[in-house]
N, CA, C and O atoms as CSV, one atom per row, in Angstrom:
chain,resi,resn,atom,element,x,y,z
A,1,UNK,N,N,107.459,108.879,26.930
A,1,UNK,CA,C,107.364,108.258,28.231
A,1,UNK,C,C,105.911,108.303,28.697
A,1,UNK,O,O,105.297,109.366,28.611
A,2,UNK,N,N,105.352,107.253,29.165
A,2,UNK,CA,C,104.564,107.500,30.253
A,2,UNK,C,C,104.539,107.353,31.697
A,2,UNK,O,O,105.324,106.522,32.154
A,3,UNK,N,N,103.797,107.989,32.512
A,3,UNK,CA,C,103.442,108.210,34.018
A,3,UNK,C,C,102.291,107.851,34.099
A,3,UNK,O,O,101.323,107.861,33.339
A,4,UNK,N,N,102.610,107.314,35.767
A,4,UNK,CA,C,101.471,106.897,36.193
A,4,UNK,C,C,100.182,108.182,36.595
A,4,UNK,O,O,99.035,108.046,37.022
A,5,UNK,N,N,100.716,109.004,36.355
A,5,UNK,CA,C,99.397,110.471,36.715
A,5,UNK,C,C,100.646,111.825,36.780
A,5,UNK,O,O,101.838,112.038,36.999
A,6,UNK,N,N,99.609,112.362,36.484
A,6,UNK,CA,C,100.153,114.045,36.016
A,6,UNK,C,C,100.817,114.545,36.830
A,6,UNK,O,O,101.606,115.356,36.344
A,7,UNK,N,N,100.893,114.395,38.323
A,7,UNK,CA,C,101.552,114.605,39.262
A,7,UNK,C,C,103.041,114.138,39.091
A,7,UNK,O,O,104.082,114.792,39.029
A,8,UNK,N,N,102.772,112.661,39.031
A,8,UNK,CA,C,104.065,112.201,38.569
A,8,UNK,C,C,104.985,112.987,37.384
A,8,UNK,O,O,106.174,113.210,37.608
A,9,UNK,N,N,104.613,113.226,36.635
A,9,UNK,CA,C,105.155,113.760,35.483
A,9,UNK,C,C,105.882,115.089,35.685
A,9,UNK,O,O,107.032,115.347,35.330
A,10,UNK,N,N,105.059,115.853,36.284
A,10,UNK,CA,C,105.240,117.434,36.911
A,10,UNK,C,C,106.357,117.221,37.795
A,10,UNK,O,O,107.318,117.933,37.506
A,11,UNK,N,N,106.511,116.534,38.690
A,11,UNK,CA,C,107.677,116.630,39.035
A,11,UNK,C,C,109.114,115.353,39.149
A,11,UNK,O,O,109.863,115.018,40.067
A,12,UNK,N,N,108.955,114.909,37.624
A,12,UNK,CA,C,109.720,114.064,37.737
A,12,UNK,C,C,111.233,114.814,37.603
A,12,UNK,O,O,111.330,115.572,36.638
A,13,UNK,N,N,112.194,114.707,38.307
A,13,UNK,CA,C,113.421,115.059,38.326
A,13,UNK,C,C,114.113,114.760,36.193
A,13,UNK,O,O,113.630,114.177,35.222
A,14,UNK,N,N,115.403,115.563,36.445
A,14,UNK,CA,C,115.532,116.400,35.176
A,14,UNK,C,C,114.359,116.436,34.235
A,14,UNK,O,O,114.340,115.542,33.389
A,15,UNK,N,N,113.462,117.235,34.232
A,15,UNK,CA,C,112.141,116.996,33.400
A,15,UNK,C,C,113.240,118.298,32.258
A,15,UNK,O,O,112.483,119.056,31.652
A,16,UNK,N,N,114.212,118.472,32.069
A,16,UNK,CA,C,114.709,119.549,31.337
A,16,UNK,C,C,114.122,118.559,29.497
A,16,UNK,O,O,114.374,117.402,29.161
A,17,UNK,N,N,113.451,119.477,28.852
A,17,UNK,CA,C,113.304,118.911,27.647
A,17,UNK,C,C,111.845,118.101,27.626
A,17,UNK,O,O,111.284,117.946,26.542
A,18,UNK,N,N,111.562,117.860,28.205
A,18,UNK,CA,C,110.039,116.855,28.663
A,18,UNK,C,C,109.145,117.749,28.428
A,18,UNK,O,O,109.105,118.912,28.831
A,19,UNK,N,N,108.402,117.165,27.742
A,19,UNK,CA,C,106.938,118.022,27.398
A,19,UNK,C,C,105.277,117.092,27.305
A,19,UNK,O,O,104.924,116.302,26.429
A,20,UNK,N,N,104.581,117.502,28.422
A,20,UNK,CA,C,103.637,116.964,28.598
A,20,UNK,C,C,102.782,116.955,27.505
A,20,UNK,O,O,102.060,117.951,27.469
A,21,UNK,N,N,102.637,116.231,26.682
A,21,UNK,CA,C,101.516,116.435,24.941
A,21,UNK,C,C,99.974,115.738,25.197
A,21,UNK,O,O,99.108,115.810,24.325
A,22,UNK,N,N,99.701,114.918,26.770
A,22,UNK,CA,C,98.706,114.830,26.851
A,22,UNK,C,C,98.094,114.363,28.129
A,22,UNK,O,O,98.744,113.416,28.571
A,23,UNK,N,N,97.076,114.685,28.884
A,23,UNK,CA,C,96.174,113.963,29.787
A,23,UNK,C,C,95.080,113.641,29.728
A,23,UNK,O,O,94.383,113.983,28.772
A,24,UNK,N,N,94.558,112.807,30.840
A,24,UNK,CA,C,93.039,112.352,30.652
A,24,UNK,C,C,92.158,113.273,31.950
A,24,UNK,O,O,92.418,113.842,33.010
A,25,UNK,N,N,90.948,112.974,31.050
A,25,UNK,CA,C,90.023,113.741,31.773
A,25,UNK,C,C,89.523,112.398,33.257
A,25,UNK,O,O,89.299,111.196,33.116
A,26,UNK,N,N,89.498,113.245,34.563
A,26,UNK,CA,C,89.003,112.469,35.672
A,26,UNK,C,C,88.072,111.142,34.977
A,26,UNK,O,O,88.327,109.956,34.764
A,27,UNK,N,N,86.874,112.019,34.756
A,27,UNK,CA,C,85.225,111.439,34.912
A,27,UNK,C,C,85.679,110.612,34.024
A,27,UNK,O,O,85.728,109.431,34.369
A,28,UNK,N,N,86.108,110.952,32.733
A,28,UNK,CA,C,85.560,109.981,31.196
A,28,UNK,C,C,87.004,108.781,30.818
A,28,UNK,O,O,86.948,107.803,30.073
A,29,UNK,N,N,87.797,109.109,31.342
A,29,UNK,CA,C,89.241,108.509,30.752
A,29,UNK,C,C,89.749,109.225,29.370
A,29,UNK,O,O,90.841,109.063,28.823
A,30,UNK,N,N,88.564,110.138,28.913
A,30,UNK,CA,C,89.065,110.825,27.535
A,30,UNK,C,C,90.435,111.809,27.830
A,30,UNK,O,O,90.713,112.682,28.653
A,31,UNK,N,N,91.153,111.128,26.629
A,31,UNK,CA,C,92.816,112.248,26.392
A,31,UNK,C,C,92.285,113.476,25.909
A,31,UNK,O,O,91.284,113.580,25.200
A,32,UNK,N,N,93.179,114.626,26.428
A,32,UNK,CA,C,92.979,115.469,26.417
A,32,UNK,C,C,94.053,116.370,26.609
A,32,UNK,O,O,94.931,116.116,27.434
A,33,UNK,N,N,94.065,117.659,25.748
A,33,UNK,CA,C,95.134,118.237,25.384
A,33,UNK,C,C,95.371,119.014,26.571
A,33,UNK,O,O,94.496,119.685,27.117
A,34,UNK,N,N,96.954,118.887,27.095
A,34,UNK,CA,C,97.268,119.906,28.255
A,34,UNK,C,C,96.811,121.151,28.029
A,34,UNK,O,O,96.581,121.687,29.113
A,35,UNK,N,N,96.496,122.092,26.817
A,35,UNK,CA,C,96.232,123.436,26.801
A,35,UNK,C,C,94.955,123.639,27.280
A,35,UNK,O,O,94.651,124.704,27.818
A,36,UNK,N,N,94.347,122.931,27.173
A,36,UNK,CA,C,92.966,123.040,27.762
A,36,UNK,C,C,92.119,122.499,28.791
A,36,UNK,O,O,90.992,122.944,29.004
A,37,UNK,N,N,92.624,121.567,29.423
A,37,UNK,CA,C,92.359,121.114,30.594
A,37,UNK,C,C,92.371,121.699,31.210
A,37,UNK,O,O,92.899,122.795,31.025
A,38,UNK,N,N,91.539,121.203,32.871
A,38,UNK,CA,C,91.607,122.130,34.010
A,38,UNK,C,C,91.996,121.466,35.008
A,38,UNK,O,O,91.407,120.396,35.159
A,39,UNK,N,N,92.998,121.786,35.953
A,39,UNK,CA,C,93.657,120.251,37.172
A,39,UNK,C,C,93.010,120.715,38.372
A,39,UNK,O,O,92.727,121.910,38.456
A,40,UNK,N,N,92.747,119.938,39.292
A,40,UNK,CA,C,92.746,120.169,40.600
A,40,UNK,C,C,93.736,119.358,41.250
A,40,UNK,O,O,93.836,118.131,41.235
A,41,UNK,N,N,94.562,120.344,41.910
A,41,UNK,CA,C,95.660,120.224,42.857
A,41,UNK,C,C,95.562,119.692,44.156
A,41,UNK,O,O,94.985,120.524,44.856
A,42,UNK,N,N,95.931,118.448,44.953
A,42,UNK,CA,C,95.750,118.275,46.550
A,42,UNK,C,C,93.844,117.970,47.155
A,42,UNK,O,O,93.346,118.235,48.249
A,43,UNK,N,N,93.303,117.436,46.110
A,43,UNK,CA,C,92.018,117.186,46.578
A,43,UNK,C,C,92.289,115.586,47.122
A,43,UNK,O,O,93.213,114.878,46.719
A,44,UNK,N,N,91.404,115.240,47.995
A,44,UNK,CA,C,91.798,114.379,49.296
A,44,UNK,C,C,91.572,112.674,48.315
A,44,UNK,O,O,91.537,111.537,48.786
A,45,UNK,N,N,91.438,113.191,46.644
A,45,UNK,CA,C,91.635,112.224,45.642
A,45,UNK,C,C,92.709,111.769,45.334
A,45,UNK,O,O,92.938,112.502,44.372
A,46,UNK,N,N,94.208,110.626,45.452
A,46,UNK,CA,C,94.944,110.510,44.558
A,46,UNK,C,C,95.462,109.402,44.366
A,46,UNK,O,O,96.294,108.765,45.011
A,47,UNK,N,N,94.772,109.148,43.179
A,47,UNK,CA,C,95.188,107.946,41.946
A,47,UNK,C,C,96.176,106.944,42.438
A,47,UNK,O,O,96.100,105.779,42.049
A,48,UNK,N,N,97.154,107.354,43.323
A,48,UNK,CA,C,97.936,106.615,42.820
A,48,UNK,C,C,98.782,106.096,44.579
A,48,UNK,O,O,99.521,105.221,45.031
A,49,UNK,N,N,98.233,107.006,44.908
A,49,UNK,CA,C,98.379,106.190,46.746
A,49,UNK,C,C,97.659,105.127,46.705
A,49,UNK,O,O,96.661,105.036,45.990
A,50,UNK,N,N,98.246,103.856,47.755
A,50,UNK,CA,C,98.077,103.160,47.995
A,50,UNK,C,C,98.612,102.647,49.329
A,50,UNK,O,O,98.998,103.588,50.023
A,51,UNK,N,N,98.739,101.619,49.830
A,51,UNK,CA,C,99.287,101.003,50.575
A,51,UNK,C,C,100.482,100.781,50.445
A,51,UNK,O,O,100.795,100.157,49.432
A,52,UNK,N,N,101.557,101.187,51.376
A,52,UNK,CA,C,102.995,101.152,51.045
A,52,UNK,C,C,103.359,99.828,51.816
A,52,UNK,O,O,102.593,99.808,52.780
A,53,UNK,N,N,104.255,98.592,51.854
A,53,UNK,CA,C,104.195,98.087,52.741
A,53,UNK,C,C,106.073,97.910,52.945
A,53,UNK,O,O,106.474,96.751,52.834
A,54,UNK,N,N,107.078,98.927,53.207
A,54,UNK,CA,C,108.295,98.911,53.026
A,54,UNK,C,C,108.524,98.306,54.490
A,54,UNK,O,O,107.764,98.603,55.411
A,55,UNK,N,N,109.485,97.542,54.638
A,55,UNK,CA,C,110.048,96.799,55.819
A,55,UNK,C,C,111.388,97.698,56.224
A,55,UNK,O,O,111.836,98.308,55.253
A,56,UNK,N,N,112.043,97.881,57.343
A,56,UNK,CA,C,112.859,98.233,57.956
A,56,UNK,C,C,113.957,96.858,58.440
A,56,UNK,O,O,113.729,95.669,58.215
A,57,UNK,N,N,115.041,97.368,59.075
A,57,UNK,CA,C,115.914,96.413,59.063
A,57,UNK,C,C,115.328,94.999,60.118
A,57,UNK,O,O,115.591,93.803,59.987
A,58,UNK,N,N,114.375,95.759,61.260
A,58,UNK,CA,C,113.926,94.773,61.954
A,58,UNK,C,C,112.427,94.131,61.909
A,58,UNK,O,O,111.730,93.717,62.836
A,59,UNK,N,N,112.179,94.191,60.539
A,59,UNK,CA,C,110.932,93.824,59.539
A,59,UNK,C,C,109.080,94.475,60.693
A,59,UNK,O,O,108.038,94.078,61.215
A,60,UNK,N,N,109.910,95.634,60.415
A,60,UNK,CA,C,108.494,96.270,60.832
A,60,UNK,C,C,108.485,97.590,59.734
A,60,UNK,O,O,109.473,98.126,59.233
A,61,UNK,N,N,107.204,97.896,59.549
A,61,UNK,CA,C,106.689,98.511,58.162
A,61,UNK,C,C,107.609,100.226,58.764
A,61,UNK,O,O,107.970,100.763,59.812
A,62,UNK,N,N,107.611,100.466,57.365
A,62,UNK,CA,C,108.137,102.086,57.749
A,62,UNK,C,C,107.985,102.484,56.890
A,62,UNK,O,O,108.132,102.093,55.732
A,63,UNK,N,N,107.421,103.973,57.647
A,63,UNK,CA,C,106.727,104.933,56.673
A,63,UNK,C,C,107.305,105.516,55.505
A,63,UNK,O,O,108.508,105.642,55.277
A,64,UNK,N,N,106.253,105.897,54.713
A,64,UNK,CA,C,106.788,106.073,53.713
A,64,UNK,C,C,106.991,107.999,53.813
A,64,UNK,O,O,106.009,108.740,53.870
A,65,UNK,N,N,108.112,108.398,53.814
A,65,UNK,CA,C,108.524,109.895,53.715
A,65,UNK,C,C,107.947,110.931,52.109
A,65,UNK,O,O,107.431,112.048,52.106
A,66,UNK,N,N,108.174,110.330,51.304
A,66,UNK,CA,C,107.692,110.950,49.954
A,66,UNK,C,C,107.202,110.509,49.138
A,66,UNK,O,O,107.886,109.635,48.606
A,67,UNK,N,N,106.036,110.709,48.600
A,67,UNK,CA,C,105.432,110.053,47.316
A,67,UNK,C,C,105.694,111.026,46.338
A,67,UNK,O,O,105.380,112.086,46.879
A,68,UNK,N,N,106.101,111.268,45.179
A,68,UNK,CA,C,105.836,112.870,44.348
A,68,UNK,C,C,104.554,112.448,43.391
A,68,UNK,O,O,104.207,113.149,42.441
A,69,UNK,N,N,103.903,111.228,43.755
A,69,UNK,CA,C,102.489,111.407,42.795
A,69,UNK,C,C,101.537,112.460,44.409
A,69,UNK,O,O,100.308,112.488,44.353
A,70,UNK,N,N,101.979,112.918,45.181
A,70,UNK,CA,C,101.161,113.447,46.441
A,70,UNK,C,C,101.394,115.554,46.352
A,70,UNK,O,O,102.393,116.022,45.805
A,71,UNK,N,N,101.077,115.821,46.533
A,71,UNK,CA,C,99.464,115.919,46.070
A,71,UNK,C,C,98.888,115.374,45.021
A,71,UNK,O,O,99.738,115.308,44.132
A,72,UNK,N,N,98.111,115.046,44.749
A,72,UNK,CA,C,97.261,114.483,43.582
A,72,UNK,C,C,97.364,115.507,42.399
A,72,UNK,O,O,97.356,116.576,43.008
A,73,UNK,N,N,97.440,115.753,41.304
A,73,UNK,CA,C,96.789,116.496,40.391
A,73,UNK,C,C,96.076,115.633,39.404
A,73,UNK,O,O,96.617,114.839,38.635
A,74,UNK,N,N,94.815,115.875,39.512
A,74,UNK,CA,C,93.252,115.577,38.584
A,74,UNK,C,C,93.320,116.269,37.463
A,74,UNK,O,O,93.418,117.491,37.572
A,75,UNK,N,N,93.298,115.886,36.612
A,75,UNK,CA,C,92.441,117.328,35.295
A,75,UNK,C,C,91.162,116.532,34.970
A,75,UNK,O,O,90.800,115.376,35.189
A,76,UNK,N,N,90.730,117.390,34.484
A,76,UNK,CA,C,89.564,117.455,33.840
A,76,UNK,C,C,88.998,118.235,32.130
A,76,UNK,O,O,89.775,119.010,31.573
A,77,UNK,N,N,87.983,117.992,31.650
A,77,UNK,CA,C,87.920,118.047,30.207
A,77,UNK,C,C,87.221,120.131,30.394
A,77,UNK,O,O,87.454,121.031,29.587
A,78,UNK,N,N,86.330,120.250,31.817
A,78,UNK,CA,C,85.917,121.525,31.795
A,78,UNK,C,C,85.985,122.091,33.242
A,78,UNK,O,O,85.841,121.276,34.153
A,79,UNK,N,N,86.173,123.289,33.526
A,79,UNK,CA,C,86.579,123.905,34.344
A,79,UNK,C,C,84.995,123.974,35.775
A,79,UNK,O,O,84.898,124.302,36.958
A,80,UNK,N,N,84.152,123.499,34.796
A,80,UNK,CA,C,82.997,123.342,35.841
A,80,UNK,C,C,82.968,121.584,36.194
A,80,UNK,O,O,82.077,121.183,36.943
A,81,UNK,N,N,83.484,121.073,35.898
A,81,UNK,CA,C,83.780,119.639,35.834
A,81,UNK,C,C,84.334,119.566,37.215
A,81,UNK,O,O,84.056,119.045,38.295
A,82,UNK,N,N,85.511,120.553,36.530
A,82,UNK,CA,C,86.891,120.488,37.812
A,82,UNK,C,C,85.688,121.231,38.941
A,82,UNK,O,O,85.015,120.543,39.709
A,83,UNK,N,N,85.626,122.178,38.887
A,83,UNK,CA,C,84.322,122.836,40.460
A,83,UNK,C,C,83.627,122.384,41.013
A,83,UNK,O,O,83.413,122.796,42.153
A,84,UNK,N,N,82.848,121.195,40.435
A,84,UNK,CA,C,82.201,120.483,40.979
A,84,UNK,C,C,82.807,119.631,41.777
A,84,UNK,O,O,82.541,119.489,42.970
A,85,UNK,N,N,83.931,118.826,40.944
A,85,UNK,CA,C,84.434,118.062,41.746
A,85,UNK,C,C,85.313,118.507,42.970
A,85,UNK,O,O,85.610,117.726,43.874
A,86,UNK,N,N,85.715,119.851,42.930
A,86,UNK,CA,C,86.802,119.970,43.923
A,86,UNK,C,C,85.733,120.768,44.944
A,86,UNK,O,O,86.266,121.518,45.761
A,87,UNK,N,N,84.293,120.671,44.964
A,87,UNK,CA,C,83.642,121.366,46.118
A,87,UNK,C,C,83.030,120.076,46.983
A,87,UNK,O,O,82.440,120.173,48.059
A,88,UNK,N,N,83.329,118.782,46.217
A,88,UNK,CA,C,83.042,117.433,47.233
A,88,UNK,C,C,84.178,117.050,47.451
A,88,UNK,O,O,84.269,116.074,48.196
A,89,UNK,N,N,85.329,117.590,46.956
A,89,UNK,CA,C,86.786,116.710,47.462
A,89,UNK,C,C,88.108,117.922,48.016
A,89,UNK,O,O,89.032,117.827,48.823
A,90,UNK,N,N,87.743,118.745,47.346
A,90,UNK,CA,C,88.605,119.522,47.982
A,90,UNK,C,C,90.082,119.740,47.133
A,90,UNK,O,O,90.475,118.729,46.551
A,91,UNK,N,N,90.867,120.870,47.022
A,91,UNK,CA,C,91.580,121.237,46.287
A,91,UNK,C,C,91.587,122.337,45.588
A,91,UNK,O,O,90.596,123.067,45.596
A,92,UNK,N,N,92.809,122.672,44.797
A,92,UNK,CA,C,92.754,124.240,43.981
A,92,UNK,C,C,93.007,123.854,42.611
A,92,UNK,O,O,93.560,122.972,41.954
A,93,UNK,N,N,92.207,125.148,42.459
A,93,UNK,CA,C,91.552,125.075,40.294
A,93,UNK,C,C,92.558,125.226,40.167
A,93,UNK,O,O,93.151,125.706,41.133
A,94,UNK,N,N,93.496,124.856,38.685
A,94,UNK,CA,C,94.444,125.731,37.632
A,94,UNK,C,C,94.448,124.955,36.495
A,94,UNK,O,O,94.302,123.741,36.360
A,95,UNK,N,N,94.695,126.105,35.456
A,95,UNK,CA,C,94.917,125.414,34.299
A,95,UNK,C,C,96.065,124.441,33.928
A,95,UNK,O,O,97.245,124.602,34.239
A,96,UNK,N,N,95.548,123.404,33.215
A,96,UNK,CA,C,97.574,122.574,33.138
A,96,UNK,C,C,98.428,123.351,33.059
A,96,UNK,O,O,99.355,123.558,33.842
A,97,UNK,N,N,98.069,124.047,31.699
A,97,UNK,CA,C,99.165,124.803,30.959
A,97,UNK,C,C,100.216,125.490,31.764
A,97,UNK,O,O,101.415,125.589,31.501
A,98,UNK,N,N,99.435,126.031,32.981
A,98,UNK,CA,C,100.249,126.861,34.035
A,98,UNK,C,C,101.162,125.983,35.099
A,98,UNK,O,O,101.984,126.401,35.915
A,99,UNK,N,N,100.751,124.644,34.824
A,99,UNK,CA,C,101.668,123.946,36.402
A,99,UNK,C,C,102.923,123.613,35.742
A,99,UNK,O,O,104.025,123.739,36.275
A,100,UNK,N,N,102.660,123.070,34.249
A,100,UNK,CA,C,103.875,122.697,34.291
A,100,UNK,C,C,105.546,124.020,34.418
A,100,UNK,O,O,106.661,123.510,34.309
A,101,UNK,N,N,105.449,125.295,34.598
A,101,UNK,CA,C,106.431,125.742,35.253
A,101,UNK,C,C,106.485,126.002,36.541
A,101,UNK,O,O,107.593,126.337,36.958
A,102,UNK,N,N,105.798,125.959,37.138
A,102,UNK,CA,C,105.610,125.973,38.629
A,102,UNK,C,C,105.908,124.724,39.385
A,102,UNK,O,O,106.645,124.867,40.360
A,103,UNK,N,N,105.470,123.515,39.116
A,103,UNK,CA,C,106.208,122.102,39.952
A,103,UNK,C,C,107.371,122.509,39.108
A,103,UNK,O,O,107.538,122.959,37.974
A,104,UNK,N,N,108.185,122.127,40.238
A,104,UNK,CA,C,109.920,121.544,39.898
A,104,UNK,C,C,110.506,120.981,41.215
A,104,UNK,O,O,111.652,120.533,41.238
């Protein structure tokens, strides 16, 4: 399968059996192996927001309640990569390897 971003993936419902085998690095678009990457979590970066434009019954826009690509998760190819970037955008370091048991 693919996702539209790592976020997505992390918490896609029954992920029982799903195994993330790869992401890309922010800066370069280079794939890159979940064991070694570094993500930043909730930096005011994410991929995959956009403009929602959902109508209600009396065609006025309504908000959108949940995205699960929100917070963002970024990786990156090096852990000073990820620092840099998350001291102009904001967010928390971790290694992939570690999120994927923690989102559910």
């Amino acid at each position: 399968m693919t996702f539209c971003c790592a976020a997505c993936a992390l918490r896609k419902p029954d992920r029982e059996g799903l195994r993330i085998t790869r992401v890309f690095d922010y800066e370069s678009g280079t794939a890159l192996e979940p064991d070694t990457a570094t993500a930043v979590v909730g930096s005011n970066v994410n991929l995959c927001m956009r403009e929602h434009v959902l109508m209600d019954a009396h065609k006025e826009a309504s908000e959108l309640h949940f995205d699960r690509c929100a917070p963002g998760v970024l990786t990156f190819a090096s852990r000073d990569a990820a620092e840099r970037f998350r001291n102009r955008q904001g967010g928390a370091l971790h290694p992939f390897n570690e999120l994927e048991s923690t989102f559910k």
